[in-house]
C-alpha positions in Angstrom: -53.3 -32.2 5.4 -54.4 -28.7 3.9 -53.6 -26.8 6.9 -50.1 -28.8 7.2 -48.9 -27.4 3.4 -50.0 -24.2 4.2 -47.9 -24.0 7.4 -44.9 -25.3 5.2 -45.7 -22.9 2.6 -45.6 -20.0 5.0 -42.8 -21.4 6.3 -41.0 -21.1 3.1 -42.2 -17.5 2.3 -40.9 -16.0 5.4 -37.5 -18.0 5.6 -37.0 -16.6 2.1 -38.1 -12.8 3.0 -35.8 -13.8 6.2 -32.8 -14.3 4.2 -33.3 -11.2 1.5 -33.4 -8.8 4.5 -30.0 -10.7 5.8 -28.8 -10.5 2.1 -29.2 -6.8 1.8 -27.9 -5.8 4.7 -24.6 -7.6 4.2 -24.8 -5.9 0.7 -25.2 -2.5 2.6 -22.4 -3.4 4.8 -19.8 -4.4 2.5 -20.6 -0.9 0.1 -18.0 1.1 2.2 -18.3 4.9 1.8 -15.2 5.8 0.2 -15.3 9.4 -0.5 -12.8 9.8 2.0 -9.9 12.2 0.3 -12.0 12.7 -2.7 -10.8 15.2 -4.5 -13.0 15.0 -7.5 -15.7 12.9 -9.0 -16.6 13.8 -12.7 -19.8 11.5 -13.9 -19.6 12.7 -17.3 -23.5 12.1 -17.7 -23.8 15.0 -20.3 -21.6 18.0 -18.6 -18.1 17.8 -16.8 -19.2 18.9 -14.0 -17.1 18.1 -10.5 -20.1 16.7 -8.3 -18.0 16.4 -5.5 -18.8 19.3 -4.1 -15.0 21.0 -4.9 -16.2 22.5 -8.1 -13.2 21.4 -10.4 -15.0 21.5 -13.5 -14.2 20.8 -16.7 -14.5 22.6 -20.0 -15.3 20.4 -23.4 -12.9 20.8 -26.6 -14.4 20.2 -30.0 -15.0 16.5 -30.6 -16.1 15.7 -27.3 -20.0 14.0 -27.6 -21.9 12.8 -25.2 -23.1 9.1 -25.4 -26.3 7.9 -23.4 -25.4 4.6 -22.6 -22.2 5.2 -20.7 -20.8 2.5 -17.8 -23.1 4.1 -15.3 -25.5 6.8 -17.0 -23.8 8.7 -19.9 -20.4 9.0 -21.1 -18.1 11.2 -22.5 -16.5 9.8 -26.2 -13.4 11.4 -27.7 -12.7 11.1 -31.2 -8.5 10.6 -30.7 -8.6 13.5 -32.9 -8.0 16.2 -30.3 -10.9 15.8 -28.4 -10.2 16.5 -24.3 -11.7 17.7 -21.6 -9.6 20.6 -19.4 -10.5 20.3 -16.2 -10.1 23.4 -13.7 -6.9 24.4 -15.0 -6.2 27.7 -12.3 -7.9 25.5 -9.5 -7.4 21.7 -9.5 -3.6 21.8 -8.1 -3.1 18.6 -5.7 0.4 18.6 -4.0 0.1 14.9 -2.9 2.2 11.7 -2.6 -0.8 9.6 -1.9 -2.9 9.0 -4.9 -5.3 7.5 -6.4 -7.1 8.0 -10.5 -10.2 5.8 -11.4 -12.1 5.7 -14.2 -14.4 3.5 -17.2 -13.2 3.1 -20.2 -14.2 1.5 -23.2 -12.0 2.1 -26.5 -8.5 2.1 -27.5 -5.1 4.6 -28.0 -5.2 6.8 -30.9 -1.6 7.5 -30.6 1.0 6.0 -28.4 1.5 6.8 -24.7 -2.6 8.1 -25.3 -3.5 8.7 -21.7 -6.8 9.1 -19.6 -5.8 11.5 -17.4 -3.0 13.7 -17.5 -0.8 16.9 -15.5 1.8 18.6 -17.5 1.4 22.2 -16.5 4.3 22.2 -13.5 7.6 21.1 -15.1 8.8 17.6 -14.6 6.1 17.5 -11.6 4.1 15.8 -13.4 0.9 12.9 -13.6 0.0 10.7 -16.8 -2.2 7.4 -16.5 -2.7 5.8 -19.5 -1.0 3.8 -22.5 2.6 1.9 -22.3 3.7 3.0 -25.8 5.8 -0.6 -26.2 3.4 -3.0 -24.7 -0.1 -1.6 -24.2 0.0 -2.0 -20.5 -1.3 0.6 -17.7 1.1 2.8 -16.6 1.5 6.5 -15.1 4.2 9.1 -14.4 5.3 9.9 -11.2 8.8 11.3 -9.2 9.5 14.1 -11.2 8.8 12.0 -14.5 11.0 9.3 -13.2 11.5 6.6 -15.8 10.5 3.8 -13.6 7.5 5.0 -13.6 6.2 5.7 -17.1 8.5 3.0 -18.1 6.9 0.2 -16.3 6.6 -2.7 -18.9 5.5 -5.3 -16.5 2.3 -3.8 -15.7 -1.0 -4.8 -17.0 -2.6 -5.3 -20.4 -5.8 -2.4 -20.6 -9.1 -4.1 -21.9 -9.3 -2.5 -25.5 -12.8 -1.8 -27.0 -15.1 -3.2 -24.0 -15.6 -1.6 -20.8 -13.3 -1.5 -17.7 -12.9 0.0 -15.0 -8.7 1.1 -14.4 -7.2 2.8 -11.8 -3.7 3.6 -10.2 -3.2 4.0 -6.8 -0.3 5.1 -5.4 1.7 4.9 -1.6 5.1 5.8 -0.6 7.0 2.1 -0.9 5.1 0.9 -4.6 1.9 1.9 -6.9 -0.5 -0.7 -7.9 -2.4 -1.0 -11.5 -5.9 -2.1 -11.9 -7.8 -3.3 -14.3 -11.3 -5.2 -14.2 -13.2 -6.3 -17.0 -17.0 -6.0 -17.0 -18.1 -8.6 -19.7 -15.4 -11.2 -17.5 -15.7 -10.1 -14.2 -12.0 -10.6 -13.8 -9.7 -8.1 -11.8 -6.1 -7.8 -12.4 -3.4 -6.1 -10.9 0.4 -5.5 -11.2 2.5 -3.8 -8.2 5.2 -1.8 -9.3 7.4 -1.5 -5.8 9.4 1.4 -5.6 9.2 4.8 -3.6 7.1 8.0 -4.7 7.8 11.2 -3.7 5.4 13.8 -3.0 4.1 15.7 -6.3 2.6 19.3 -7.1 0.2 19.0 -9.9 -1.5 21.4 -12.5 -3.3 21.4 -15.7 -5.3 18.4 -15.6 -6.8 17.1 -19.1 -9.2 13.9 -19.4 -8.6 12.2 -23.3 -4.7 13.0 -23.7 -1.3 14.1 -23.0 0.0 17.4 -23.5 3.9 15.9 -23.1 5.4 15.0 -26.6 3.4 15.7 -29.7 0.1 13.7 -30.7 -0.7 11.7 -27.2 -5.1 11.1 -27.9 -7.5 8.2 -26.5 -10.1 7.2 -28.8 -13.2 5.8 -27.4 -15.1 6.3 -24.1 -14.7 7.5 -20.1 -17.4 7.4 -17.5 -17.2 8.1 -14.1 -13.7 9.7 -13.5 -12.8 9.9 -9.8 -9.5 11.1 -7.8 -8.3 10.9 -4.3 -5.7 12.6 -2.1 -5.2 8.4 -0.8 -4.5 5.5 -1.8 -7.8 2.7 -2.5 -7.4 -0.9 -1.6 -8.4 -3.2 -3.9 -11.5 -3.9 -1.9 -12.5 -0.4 -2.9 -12.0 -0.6 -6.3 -13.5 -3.8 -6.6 -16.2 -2.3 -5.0 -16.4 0.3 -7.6 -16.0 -1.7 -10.1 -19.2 -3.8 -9.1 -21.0 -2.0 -7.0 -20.8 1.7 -7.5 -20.8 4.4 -4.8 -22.8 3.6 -2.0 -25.9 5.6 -0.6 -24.4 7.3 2.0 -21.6 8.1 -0.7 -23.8 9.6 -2.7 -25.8 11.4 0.0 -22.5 13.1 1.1 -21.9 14.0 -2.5 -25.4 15.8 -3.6 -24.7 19.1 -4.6 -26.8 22.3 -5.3 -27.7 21.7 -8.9 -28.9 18.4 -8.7 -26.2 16.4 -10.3 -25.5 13.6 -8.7 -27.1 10.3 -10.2 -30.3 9.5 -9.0 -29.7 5.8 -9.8 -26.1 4.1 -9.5 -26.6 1.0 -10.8 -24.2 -0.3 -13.5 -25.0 -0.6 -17.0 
């Protein structure tokens, strides 16, 4: 009888280390590397550094303070004050028609049409992601500041004042919003479906707009990433709840040491 429960109970142990190796590797498989067309990855843990090895870094304004319990390490928190981050203004020049912004956020607008990230140093060639001034929703500018773009009002609500990840990605025949709350787990997404044009960008700032007078965000940004592509919503899910995966973040070590030794979410 003794030797009979210990079989069973040996049994068990292994079935269960069994299906934790099977677990994992499915988790493994799943975590694409998606550093394809990265064109810069900005952590915010403390510095603006670009760790994605194109060295488009960015330089603090006044107001900017670093907070230790970010999304995924630190964070960067702007006052809505005039706080921003320029980032690589005489380098960081994209001409694209593919793209794709990314980032955590947890706060609100200070101002209307307050945006995350934002381009207004070539003309009406221009990129904003950020605040719907009417309705709150997530929006951007694109095709030569083309009204149905920055005037999208059937886009998304942002999450205020909790943590979520938004992006916009962008293709020739529409754009799609995302936004995914951390504390519900829930994704959602809006398509705007209309053609882009390709786009020459320059003078990107994190925590604003320069276009049209007062334009701050209030409130925190972690992890700020942009591609030269446009990511599924598999990827940004995968983001969203996963993080970069290992070979990701192999790819994306750098020569000071930067790169997060840990990427688990907060």
């Amino acid at each position: 009888m003794r030797q009979s429960y210990i079989f069973w109970l040996e049994f068990a142990q292994t079935s269960f280390l069994v299906l934790i190796m099977c677990l994992s590797i499915v988790v493994n498989i799943q975590a694409r590397d998606i550093t394809e067309g990265m064109i810069g990855y900005w952590p915010l843990d403390g510095d603006a550094k670009d760790v994605s090895g194109n060295d488009y870094h960015g330089e603090l304004t006044k107001g900017v303070k670093w907070e230790a319990n970010g999304k995924v390490g630190g964070a960067a928190d702007f006052d809505g004050a005039g706080s921003h981050i320029k980032v690589a203004h005489k380098d960081l020049t994209p001409e694209v028609r593919d793209f794709t912004v990314v980032t955590w956020i947890n706060g609100y607008k200070a101002n209307n049409w307050a945006a995350f990230v934002s381009a207004r140093g070539n003309g009406n060639s221009a990129y904003w992601m950020g605040y719907h001034g009417d309705t709150d929703t997530l929006t951007y500018v694109y095709n030569n500041n083309a009204a149905n773009t920055w005037d999208w009002k059937e886009s998304i609500k942002i999450p205020k004042d909790t943590w979520a990840l938004v992006a916009v990605a962008i293709e020739e025949k529409k754009a799609t919003a995302y936004a995914y709350t951390a504390k519900t787990k829930k994704l959602e997404m809006a398509e705007n479906k209309i053609e882009h044009i390709k786009q020459s960008f320059l003078n990107f700032v994190f925590g604003k707009d320069d276009c049209c007078g007062t334009r701050f965000y209030q409130g925190m940004l972690d992890e700020i990433m942009m591609f030269e592509r446009t990511l599924d919503k598999e990827e940004i899910m995968q983001l969203a709840t996963i993080g970069l995966n290992v070979e990701s973040k192999n790819k994306l070590a750098t020569s000071w040491g930067k790169i997060k030794d840990s990427h688990a979410l907060n």
